[in-house]
PyMOL commands that place a pseudoatom at each C-alpha (Angstrom):
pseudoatom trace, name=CA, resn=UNK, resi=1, chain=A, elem=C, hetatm=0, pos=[7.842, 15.225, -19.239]
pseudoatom trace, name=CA, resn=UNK, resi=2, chain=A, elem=C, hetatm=0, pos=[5.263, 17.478, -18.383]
pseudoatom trace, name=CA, resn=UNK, resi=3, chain=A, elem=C, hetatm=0, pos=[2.190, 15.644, -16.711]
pseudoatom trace, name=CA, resn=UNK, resi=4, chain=A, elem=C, hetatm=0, pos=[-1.453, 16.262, -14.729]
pseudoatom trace, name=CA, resn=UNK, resi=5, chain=A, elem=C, hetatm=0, pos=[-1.927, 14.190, -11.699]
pseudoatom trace, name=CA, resn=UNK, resi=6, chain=A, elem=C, hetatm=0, pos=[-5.324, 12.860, -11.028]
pseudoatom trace, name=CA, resn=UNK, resi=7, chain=A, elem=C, hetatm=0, pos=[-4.687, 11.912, -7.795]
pseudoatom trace, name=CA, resn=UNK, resi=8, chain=A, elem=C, hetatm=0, pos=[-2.649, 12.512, -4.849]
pseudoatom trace, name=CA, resn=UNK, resi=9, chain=A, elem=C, hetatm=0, pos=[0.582, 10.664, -4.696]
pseudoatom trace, name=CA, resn=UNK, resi=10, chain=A, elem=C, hetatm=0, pos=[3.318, 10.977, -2.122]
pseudoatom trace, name=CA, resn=UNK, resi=11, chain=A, elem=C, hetatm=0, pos=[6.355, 13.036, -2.644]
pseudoatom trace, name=CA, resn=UNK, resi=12, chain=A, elem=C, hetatm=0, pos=[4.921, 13.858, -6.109]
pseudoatom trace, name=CA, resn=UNK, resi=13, chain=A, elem=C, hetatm=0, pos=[1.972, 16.193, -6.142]
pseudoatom trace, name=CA, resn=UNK, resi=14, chain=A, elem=C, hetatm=0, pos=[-1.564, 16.230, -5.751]
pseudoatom trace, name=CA, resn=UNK, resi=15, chain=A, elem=C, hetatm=0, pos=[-4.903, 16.160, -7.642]
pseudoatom trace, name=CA, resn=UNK, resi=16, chain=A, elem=C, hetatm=0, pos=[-4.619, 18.518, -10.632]
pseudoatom trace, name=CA, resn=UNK, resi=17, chain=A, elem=C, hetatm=0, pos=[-1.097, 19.305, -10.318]
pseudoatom trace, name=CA, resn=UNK, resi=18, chain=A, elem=C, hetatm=0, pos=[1.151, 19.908, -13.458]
pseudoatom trace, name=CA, resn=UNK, resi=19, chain=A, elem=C, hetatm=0, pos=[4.384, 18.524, -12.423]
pseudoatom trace, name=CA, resn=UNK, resi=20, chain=A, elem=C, hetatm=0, pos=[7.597, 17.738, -14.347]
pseudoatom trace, name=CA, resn=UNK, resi=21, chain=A, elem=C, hetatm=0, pos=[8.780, 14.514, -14.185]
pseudoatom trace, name=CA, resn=UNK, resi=22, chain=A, elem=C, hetatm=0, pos=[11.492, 11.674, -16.021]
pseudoatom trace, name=CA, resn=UNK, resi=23, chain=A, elem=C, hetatm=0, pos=[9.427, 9.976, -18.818]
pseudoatom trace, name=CA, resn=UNK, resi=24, chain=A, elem=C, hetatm=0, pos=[9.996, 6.270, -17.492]
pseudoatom trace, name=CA, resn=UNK, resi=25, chain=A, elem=C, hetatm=0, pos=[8.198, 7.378, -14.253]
pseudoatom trace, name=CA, resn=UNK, resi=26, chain=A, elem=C, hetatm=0, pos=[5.170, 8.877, -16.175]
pseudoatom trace, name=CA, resn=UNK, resi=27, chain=A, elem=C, hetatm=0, pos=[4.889, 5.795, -18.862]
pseudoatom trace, name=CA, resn=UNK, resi=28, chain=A, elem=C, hetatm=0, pos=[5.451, 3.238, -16.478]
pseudoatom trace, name=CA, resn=UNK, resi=29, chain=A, elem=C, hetatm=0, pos=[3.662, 4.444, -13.453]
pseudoatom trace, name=CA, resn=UNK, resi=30, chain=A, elem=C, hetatm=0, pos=[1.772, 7.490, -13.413]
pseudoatom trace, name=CA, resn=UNK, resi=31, chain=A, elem=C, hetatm=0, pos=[-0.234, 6.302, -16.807]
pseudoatom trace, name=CA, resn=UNK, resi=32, chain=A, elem=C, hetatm=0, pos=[-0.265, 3.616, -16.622]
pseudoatom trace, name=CA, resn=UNK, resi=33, chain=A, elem=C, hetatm=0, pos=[-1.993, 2.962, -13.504]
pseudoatom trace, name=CA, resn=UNK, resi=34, chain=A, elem=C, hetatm=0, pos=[-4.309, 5.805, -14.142]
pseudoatom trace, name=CA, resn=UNK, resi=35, chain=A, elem=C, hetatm=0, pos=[-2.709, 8.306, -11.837]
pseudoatom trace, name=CA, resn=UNK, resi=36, chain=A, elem=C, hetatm=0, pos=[-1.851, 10.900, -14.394]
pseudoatom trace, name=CA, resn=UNK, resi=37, chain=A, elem=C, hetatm=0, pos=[-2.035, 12.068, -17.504]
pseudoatom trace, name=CA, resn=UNK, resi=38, chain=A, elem=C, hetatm=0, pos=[-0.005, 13.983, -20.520]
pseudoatom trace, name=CA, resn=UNK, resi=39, chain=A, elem=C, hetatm=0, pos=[-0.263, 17.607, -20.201]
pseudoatom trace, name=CA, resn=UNK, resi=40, chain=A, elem=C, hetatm=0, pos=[-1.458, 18.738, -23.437]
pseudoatom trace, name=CA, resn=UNK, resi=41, chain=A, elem=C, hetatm=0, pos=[-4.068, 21.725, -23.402]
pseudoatom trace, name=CA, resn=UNK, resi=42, chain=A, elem=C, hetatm=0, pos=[-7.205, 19.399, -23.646]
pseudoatom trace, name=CA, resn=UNK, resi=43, chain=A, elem=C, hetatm=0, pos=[-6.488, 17.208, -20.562]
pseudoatom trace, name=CA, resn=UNK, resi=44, chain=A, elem=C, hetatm=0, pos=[-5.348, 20.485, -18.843]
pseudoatom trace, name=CA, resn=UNK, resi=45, chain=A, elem=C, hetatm=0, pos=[-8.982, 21.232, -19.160]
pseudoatom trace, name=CA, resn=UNK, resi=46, chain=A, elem=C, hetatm=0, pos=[-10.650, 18.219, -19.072]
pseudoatom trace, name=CA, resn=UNK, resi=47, chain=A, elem=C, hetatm=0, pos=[-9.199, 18.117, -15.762]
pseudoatom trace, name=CA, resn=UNK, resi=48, chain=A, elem=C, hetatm=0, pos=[-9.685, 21.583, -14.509]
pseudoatom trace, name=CA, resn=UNK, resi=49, chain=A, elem=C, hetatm=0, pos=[-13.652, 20.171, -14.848]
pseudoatom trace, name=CA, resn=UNK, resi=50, chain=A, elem=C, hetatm=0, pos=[-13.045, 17.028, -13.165]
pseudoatom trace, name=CA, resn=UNK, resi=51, chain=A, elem=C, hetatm=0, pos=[-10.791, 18.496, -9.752]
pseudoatom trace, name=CA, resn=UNK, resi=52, chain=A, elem=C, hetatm=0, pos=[-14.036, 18.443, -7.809]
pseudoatom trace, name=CA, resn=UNK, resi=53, chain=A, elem=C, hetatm=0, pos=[-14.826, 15.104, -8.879]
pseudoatom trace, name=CA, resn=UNK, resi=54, chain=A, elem=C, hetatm=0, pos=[-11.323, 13.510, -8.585]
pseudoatom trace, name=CA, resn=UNK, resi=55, chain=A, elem=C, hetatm=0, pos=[-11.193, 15.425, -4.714]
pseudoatom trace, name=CA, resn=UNK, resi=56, chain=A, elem=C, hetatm=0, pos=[-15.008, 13.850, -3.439]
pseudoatom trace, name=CA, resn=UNK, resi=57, chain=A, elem=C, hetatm=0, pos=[-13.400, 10.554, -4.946]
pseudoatom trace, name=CA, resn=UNK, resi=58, chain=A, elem=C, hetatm=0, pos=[-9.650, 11.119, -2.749]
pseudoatom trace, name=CA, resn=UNK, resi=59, chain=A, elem=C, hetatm=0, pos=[-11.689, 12.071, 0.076]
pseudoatom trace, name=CA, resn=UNK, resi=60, chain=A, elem=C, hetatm=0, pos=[-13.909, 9.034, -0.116]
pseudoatom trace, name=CA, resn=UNK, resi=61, chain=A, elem=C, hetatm=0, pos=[-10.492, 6.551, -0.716]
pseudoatom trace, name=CA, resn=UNK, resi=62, chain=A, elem=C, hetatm=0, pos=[-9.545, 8.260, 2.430]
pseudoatom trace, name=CA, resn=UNK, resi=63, chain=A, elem=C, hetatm=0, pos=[-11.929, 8.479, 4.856]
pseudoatom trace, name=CA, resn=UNK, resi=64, chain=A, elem=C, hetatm=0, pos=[-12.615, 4.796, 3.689]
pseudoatom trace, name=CA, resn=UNK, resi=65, chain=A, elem=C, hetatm=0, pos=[-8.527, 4.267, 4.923]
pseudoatom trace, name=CA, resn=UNK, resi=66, chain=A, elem=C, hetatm=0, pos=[-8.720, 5.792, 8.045]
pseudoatom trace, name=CA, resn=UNK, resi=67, chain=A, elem=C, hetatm=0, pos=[-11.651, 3.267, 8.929]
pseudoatom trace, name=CA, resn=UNK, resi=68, chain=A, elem=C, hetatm=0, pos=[-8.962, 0.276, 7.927]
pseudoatom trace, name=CA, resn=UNK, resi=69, chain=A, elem=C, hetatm=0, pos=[-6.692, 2.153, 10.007]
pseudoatom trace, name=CA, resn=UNK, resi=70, chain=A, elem=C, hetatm=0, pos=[-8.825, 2.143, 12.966]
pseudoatom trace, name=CA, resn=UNK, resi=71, chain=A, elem=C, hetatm=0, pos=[-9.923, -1.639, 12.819]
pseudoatom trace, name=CA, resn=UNK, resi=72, chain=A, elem=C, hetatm=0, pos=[-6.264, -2.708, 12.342]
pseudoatom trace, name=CA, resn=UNK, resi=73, chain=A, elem=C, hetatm=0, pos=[-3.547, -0.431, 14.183]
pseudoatom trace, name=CA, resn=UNK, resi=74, chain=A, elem=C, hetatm=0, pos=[-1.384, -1.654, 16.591]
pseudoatom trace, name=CA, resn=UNK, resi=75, chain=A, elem=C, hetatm=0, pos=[-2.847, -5.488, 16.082]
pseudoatom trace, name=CA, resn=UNK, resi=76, chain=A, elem=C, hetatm=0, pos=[-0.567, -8.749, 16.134]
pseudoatom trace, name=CA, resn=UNK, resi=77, chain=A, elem=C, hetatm=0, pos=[-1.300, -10.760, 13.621]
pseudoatom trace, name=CA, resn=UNK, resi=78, chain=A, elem=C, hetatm=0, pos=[0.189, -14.269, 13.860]
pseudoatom trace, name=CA, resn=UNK, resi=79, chain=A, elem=C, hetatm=0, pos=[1.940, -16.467, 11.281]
pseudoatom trace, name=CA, resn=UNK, resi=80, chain=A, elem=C, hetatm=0, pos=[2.652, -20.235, 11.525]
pseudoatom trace, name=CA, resn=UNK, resi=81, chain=A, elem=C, hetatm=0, pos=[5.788, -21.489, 9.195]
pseudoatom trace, name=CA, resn=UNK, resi=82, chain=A, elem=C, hetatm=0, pos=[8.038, -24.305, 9.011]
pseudoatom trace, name=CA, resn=UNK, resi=83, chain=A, elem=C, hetatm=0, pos=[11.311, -22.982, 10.657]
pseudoatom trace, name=CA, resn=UNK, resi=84, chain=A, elem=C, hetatm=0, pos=[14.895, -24.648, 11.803]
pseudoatom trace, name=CA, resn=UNK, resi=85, chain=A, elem=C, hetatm=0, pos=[16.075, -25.451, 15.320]
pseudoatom trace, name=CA, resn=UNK, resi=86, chain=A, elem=C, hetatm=0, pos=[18.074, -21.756, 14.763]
pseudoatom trace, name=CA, resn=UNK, resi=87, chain=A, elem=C, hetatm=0, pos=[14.409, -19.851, 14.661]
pseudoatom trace, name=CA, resn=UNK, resi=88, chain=A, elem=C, hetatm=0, pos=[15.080, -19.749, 11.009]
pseudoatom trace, name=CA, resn=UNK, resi=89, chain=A, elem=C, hetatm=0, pos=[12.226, -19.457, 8.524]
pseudoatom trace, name=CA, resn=UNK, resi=90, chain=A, elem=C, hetatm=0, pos=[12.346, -21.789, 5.504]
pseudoatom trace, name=CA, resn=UNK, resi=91, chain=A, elem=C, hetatm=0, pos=[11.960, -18.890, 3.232]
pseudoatom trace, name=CA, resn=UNK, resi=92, chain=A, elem=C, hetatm=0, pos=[10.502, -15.744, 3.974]
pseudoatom trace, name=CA, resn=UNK, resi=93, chain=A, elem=C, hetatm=0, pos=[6.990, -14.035, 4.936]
pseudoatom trace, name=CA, resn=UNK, resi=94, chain=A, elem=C, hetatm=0, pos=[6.054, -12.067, 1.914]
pseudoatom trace, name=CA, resn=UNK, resi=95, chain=A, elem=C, hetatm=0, pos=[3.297, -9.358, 1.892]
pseudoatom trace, name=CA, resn=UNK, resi=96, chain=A, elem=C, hetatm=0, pos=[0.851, -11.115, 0.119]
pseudoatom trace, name=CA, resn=UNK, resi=97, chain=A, elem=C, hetatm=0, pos=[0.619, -13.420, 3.136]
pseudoatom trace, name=CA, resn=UNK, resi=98, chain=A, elem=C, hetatm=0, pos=[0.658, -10.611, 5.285]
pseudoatom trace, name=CA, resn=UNK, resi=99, chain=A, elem=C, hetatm=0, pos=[-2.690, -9.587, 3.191]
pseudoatom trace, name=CA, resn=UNK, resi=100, chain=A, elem=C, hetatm=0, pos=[-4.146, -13.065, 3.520]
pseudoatom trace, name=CA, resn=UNK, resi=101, chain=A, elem=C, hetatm=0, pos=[-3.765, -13.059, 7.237]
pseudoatom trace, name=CA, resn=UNK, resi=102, chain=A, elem=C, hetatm=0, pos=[-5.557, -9.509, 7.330]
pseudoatom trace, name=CA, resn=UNK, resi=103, chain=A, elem=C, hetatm=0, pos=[-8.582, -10.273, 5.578]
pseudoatom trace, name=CA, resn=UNK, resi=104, chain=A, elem=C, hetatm=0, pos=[-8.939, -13.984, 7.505]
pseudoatom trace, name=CA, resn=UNK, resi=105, chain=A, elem=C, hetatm=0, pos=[-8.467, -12.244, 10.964]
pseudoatom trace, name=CA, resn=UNK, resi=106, chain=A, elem=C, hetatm=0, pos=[-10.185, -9.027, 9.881]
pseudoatom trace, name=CA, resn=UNK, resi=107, chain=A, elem=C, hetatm=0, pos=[-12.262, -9.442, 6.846]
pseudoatom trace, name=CA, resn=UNK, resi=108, chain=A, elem=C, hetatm=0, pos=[-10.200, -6.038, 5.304]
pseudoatom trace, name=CA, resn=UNK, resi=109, chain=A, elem=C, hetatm=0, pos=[-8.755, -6.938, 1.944]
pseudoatom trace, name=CA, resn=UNK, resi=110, chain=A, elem=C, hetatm=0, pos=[-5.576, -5.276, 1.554]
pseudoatom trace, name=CA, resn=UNK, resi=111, chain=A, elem=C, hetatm=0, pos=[-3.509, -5.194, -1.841]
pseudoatom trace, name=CA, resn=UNK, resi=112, chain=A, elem=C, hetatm=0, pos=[-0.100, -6.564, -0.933]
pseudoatom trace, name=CA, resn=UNK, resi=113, chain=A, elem=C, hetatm=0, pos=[1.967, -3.688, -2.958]
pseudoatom trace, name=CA, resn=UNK, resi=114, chain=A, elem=C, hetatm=0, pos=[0.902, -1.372, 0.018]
pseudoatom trace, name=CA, resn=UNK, resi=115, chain=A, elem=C, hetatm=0, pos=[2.842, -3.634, 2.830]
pseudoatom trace, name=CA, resn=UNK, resi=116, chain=A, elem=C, hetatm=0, pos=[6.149, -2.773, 3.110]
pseudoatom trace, name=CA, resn=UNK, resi=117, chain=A, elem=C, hetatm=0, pos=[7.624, -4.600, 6.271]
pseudoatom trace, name=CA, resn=UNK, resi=118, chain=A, elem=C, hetatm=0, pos=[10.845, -2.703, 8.257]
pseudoatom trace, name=CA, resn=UNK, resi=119, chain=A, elem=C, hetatm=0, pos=[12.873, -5.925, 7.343]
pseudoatom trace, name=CA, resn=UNK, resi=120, chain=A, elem=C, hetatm=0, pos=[12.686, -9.008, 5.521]
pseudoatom trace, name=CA, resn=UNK, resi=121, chain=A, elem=C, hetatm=0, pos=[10.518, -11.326, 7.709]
pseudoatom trace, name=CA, resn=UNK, resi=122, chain=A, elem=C, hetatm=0, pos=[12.943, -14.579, 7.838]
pseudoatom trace, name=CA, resn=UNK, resi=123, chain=A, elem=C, hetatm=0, pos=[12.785, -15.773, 11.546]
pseudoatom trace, name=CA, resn=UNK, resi=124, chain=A, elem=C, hetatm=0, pos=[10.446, -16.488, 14.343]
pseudoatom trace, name=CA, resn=UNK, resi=125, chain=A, elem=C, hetatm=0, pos=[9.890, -13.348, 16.656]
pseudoatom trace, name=CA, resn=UNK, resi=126, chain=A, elem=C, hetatm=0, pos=[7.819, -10.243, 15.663]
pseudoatom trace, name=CA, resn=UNK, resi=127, chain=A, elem=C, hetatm=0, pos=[8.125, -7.116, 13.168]
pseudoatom trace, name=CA, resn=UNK, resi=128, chain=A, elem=C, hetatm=0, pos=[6.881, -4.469, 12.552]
pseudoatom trace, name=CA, resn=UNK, resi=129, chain=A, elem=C, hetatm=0, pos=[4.960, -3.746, 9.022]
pseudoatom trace, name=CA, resn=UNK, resi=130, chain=A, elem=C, hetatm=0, pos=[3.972, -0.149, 8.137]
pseudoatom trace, name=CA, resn=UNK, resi=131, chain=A, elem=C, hetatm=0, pos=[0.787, -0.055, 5.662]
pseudoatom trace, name=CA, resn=UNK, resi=132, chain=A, elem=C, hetatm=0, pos=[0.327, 2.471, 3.249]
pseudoatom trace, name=CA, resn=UNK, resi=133, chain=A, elem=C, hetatm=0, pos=[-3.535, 2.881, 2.522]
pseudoatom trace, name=CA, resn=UNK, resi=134, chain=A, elem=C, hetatm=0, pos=[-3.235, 6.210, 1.281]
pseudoatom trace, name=CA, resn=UNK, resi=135, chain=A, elem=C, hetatm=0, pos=[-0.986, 8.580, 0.406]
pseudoatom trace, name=CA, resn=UNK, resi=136, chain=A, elem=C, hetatm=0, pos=[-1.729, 10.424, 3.819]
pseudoatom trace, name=CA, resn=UNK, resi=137, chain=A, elem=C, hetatm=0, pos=[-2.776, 7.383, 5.963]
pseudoatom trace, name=CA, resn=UNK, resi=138, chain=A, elem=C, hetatm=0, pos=[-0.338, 4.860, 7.121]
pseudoatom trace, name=CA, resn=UNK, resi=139, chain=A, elem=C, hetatm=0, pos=[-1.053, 2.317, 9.756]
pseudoatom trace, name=CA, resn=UNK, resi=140, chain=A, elem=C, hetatm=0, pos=[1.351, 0.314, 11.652]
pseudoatom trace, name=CA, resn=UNK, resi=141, chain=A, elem=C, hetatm=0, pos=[0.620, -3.313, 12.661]
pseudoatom trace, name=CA, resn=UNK, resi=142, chain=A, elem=C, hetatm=0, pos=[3.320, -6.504, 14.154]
pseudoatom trace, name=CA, resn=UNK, resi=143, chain=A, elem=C, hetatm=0, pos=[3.590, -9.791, 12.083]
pseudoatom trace, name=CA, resn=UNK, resi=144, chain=A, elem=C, hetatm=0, pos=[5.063, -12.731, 15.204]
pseudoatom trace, name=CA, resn=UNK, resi=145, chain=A, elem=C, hetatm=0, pos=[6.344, -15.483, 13.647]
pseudoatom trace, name=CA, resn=UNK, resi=146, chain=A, elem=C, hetatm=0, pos=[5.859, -18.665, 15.373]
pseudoatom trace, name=CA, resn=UNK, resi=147, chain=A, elem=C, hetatm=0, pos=[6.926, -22.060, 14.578]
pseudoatom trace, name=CA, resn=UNK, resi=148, chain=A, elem=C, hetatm=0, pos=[4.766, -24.576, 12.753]
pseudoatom trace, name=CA, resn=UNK, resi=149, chain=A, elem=C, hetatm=0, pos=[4.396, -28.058, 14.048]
pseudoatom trace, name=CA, resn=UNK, resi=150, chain=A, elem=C, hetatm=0, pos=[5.654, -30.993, 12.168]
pseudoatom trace, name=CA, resn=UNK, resi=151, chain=A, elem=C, hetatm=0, pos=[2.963, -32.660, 10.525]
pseudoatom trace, name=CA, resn=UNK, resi=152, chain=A, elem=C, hetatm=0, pos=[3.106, -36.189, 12.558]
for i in range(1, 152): cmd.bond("trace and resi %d" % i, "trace and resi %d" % (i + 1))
show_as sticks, trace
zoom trace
């Protein structure tokens, strides 16, 4: 299927591109959250007058990453949770705590679908969690997991 990005996306294309792609992809990603659009000849150019527009706005989602990047790279962010004598983690740390702890330490919200950690957090130490804030700005920061104390 035969669509028109309108904005940059990572080992897809960038703003303005026609690219060719499967049809699940384009209906249930690229459309759908507004990152493309059909190739027919009136979005073709609808978006040819747009590019400039959709590049100022890329630019802007960028530069406004890199200045996320900067306040948080390289930081340790702690995490209390309830864990075994075996430094086992009753469940898991998910992202959208990771995103919590971010914006209480920080004051930088963060949507949790752009966390990715290198493993599944499910034990006391530290990890590292790569951050994708834009498609060409990734930041890397360390989650340590420390034991909670029992409520007494």
């Amino acid at each position: 299927m035969k669509i028109i990005l309108l904005e940059n996306v990572r080992k897809v294309g960038s703003i303005g591109e026609i690219i060719d792609v499967k049809r699940g992809f384009a209906r249930n990603f690229l459309i759908s959250k507004k990152k493309a659009l059909f190739a027919s000849k009136e979005n073709i150019k609808e978006v040819e007058k747009i590019k400039q527009d959709l590049s100022k706005k890329d630019q802007d989602r960028k530069k406004e990453a890199k200045q996320i990047h900067e306040k948080i790279k390289d930081k340790i962010y702690e995490i209390k949770k309830l864990s075994t004598e075996n430094k086992e983690l009753y469940g898991s740390v998910k992202p959208s705590e990771i995103s919590k702890v971010i914006d209480e330490f920080d004051k930088v919200k963060i949507n949790p679908s752009l966390i990715q950690p290198s493993k599944e957090i499910k034990s006391l130490g530290e990890f590292d969690v790569l951050i994708n804030l834009h498609p060409e700005v990734q930041t890397q920061i360390v989650i340590k997991t420390l034991p909670q104390e029992e409520a007494k």
